[in-house]
C-alpha positions as a Markdown table, in Angstrom:
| # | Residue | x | y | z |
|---|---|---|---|---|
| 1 | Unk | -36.1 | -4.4 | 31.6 |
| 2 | Unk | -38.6 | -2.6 | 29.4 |
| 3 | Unk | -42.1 | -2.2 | 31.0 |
| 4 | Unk | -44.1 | 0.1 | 29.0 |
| 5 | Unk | -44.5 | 0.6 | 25.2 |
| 6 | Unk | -42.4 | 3.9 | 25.0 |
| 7 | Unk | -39.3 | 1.9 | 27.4 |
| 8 | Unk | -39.1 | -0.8 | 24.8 |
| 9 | Unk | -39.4 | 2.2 | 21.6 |
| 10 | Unk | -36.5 | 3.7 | 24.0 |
| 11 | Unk | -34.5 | -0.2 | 23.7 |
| 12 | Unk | -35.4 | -0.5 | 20.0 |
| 13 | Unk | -33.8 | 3.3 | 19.8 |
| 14 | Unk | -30.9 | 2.3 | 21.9 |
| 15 | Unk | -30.6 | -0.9 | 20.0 |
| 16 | Unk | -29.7 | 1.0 | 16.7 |
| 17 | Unk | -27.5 | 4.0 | 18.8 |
| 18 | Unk | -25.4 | 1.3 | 20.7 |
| 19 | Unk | -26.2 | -2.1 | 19.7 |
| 20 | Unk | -23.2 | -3.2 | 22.2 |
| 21 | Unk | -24.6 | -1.5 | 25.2 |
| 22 | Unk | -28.6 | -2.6 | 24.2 |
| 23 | Unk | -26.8 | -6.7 | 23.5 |
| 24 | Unk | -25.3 | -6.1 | 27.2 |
| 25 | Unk | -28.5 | -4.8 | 29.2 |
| 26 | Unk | -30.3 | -8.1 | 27.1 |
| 27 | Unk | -27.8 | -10.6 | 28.3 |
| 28 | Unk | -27.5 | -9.0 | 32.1 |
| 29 | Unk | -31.3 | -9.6 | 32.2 |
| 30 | Unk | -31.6 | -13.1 | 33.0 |
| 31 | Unk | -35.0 | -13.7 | 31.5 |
| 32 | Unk | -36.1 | -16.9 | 32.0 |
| 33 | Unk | -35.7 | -19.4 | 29.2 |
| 34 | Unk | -39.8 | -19.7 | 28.7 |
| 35 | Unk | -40.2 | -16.3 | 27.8 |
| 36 | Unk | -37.4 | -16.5 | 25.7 |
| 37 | Unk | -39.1 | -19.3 | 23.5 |
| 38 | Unk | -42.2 | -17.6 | 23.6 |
| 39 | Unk | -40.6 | -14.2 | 22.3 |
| 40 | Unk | -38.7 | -16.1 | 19.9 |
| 41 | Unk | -42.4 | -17.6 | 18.5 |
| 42 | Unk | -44.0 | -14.3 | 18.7 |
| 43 | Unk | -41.7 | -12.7 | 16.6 |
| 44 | Unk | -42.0 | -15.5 | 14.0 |
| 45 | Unk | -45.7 | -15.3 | 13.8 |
| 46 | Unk | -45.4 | -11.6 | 13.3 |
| 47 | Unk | -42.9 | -11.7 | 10.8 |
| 48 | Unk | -44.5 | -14.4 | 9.2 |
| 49 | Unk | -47.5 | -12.2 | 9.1 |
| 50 | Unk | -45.9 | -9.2 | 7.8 |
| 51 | Unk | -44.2 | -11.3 | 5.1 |
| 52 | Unk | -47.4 | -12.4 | 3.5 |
| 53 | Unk | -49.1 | -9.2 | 3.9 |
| 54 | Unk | -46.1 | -8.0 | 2.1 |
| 55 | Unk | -46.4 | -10.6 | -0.6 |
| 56 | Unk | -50.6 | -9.0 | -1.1 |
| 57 | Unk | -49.1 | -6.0 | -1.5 |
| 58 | Unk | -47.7 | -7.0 | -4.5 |
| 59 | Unk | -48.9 | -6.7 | -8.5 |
| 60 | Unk | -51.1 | -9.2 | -9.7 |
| 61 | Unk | -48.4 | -11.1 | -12.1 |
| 62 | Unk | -46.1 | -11.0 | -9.3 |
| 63 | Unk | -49.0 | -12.4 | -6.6 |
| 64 | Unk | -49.7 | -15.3 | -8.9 |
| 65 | Unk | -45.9 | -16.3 | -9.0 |
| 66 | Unk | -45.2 | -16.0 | -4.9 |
| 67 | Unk | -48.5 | -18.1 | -4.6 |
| 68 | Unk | -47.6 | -20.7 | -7.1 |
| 69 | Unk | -43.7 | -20.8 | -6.0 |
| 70 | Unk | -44.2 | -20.0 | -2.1 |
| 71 | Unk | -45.0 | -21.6 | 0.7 |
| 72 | Unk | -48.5 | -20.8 | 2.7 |
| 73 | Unk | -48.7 | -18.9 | 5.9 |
| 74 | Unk | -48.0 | -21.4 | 8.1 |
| 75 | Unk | -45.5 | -23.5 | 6.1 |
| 76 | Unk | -43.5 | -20.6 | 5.8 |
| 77 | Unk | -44.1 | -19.5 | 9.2 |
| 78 | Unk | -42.6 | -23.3 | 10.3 |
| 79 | Unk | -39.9 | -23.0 | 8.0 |
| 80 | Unk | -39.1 | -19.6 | 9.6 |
| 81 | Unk | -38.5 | -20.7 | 12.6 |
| 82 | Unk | -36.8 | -23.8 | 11.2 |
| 83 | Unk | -34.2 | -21.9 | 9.8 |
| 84 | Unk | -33.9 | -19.3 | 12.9 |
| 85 | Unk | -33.3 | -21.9 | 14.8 |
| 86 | Unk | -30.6 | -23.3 | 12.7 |
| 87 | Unk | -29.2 | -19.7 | 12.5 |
| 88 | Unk | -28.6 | -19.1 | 16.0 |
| 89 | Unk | -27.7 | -23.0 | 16.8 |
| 90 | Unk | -24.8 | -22.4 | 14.0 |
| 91 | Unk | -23.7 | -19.0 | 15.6 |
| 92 | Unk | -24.1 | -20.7 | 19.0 |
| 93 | Unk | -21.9 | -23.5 | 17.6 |
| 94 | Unk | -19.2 | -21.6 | 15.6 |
| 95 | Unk | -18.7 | -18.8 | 18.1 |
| 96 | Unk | -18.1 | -21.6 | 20.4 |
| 97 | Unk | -15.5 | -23.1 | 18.2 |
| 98 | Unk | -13.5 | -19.9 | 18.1 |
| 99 | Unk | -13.3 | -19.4 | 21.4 |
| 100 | Unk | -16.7 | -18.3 | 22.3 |
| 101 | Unk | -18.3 | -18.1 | 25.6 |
| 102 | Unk | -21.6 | -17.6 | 25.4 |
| 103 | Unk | -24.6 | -19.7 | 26.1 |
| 104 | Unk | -27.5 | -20.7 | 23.7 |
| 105 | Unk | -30.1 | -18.8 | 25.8 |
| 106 | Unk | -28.0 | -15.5 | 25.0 |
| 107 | Unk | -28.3 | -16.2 | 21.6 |
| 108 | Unk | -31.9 | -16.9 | 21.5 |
| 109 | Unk | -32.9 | -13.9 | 23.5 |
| 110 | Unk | -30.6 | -11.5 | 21.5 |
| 111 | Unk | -31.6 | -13.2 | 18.1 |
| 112 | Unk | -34.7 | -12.6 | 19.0 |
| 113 | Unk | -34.5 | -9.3 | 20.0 |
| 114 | Unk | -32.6 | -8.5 | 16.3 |
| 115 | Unk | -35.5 | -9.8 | 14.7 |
| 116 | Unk | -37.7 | -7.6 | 16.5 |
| 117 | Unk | -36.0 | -4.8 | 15.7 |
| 118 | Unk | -35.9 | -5.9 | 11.7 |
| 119 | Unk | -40.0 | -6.8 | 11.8 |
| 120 | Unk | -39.9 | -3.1 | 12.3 |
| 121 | Unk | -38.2 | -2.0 | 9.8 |
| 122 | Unk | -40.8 | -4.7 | 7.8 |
| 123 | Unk | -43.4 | -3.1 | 9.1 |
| 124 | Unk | -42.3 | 0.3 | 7.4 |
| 125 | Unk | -41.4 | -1.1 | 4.1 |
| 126 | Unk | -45.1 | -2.4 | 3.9 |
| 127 | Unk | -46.3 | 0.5 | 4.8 |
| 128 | Unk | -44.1 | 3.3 | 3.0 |
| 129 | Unk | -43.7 | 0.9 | 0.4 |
| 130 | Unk | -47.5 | 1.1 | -0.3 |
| 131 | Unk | -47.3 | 4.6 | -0.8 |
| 132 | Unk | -43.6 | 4.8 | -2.5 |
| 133 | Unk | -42.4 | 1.1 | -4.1 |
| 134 | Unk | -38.9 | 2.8 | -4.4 |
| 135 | Unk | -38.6 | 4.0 | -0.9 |
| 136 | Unk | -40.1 | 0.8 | 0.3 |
| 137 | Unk | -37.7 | -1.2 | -1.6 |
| 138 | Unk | -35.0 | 1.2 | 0.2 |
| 139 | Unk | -35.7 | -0.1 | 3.0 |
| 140 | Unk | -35.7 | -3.4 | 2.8 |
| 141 | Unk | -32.3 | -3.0 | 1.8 |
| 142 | Unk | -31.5 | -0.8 | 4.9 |
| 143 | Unk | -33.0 | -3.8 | 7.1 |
| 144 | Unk | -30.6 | -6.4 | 5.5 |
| 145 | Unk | -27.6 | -3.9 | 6.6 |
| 146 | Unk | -28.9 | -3.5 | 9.8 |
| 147 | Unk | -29.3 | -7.2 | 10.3 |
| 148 | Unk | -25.7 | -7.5 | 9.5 |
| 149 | Unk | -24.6 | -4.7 | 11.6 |
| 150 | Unk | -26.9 | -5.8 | 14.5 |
| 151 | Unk | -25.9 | -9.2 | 14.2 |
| 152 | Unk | -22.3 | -8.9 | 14.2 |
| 153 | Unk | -22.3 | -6.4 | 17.2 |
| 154 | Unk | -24.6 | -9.3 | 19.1 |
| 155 | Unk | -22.8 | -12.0 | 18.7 |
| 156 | Unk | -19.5 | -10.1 | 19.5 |
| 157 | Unk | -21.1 | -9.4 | 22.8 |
| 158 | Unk | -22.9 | -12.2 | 24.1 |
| 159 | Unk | -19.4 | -14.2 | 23.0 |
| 160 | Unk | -17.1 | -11.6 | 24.4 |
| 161 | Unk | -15.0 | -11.4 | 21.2 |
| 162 | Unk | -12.3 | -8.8 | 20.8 |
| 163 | Unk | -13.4 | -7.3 | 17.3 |
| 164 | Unk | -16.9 | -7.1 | 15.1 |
| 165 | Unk | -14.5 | -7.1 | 12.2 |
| 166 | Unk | -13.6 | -10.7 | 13.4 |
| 167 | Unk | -17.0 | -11.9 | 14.0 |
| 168 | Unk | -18.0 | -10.4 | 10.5 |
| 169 | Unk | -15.9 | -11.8 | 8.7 |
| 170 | Unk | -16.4 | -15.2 | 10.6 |
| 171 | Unk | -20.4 | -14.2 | 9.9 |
| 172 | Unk | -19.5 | -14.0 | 6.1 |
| 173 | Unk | -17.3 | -17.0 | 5.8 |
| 174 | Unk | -20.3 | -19.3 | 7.7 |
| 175 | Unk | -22.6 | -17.8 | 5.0 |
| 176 | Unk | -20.9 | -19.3 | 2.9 |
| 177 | Unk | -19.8 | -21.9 | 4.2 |
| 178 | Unk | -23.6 | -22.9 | 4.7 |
| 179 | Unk | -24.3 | -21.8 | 1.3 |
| 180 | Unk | -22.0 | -24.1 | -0.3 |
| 181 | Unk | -23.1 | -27.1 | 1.9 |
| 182 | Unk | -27.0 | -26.6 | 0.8 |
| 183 | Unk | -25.6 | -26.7 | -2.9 |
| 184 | Unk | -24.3 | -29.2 | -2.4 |
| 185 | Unk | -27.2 | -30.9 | -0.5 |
| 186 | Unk | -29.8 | -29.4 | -3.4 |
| 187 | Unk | -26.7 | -31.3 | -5.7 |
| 188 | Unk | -27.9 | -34.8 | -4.1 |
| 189 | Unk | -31.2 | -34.7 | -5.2 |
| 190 | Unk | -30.6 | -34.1 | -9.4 |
């Protein structure tokens, strides 16, 4: 396990080089499940952070419409982990349904791990993106493909599936699967 500062910059590189090898060493770790919660809450609260600071970043006309149609720091910070939660429970579930054999702690602890790595790339958009809006916005579309990619590859792993391709498209099809079922829901209510 990572000790220093430059060990876990060496994991975060590995992580993007070979995200099956970096999703092995996590699960062959055996961290206990309390520092697994409290990583998971860490990485909210800094993403959380990093999202609003984002959101200052922006124009005046924009601000006024994110503050008037978005939830506060904290709300959003509890509906973060609210929906994280849900995220890996689903993958935890599904993966399970097809055959799956990995356990929810695995998929915590690499989850959280993924969104580690993403709050870095966050952390660049808000910074580059200070400097260069285009480049910044580049990004943030590079950290949505690496999710993907990271994802897939983790829950591969920490399953033991045969194929990413497999567990992407399974990835895509509970998108929307879940997508269809909050219409739905969001249908209820008009």
């Amino acid at each position: 396990m990572p000790q220093s500062l430059g060990d876990w910059w060496e994991f975060v590189i590995l992580t993007l080089r070979d995200p099956r090898s970096a999703a092995r060493l996590l699960v062959d770790w055996q961290v206990p499940n309390g520092p697994r919660w409290a990583a998971f809450f860490l990485i909210v609260t800094l993403s959380s952070v990093a999202t609003h600071l984002f959101l200052l970043s922006l124009d005046p006309l924009e601000r006024e419409f994110v503050r008037a149609n978005f939830p506060g720091p904290i709300s959003f910070a509890v509906l973060q982990a609210v929906a994280w939660l849900l995220m890996v429970g689903v993958t935890f579930g599904a993966a399970r349904a097809f055959g799956g054999k990995g356990r929810f702690a695995d998929v915590l602890l690499t989850f959280t791990w993924l969104q580690a790595v993403v709050f870095l790339f966050q952390v660049a958009q808000i910074v580059i993106g200070g400097i260069l809006p285009t480049l910044g916005s580049m990004i943030g579309v590079a950290s949505m493909i690496v999710f993907l990619w990271l994802f897939t590859v983790f829950t591969t792993v920490v399953h033991k599936f045969d194929s990413a391709w497999t567990t992407f498209a399974g990835i895509i099809a509970g998108i929307f699967v879940i997508g269809i079922f909050i219409a739905a829901l969001s249908g209820l209510g008009t």
